[in-house]
C-alpha positions as CSV (number, residue, x, y, z in Angstrom):
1,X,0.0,0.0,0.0
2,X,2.8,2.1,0.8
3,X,4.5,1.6,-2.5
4,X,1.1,2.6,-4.8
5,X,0.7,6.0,-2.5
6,X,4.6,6.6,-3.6
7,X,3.6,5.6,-7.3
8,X,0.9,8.0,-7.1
9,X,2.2,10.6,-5.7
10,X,5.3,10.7,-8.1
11,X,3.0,10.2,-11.3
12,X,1.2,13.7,-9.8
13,X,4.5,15.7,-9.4
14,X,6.1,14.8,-12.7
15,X,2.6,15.4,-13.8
16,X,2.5,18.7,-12.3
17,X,6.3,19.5,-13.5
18,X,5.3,18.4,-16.9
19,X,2.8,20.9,-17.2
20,X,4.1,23.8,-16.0
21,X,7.5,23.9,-18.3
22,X,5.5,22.6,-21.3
23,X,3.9,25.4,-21.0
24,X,6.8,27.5,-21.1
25,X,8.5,25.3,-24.0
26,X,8.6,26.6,-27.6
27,X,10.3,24.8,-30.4
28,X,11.3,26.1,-34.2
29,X,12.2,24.1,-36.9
30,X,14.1,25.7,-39.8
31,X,16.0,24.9,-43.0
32,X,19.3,25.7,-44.7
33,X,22.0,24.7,-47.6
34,X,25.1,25.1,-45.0
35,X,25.3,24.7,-41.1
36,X,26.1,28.6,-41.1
37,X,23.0,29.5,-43.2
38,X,20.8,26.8,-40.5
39,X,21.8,29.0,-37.7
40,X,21.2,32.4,-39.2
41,X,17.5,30.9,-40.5
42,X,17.3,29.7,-37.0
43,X,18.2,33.2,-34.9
44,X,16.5,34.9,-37.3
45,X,13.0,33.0,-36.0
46,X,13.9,33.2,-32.7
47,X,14.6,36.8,-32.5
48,X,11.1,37.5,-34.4
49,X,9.8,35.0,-31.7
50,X,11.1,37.6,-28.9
51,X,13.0,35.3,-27.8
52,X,15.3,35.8,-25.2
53,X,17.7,33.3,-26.4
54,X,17.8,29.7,-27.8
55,X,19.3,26.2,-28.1
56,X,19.7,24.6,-30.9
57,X,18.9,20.2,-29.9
58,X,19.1,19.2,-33.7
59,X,20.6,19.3,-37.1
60,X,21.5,17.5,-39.7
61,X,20.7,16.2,-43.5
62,X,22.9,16.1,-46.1
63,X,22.5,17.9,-49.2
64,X,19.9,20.4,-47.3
65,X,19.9,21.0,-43.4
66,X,17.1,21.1,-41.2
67,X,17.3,21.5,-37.3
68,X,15.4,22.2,-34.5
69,X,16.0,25.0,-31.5
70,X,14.2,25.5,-28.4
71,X,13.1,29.2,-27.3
72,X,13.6,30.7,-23.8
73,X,11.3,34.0,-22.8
């Protein structure tokens, strides 16, 4: 019994920690011919975003790159 109240109280705090920074969590995706030209496309959305700054967690292709930043407010 004393294991399940654990259970369930953990499953409600990563519940509750789960939605309060998914709330706060913004991603962009963007494209470009050259790693240099990805970044650019990429601070480019996240300044018009009013963004206070960014991390970019992907990238990658080959012939054309595509990657994926997330924003902080």
């Amino acid at each position: 019994m004393k294991s399940i109240k654990i259970l369930v109280f953990s499953a409600t705090l990563v519940s509750i920690s789960f939605a309060s920074f998914g709330a706060k969590l913004v991603t962009i995706t963007a494209t470009g011919t050259t790693l240099d030209d990805l970044v650019t496309q990429l601070a480019a959305k996240a300044s018009a975003a009013g963004a206070s700054s960014y991390k970019i967690i992907e990238a990658g292709g080959n012939n054309k790159m595509h990657g994926t930043a997330v924003l902080y407010k």
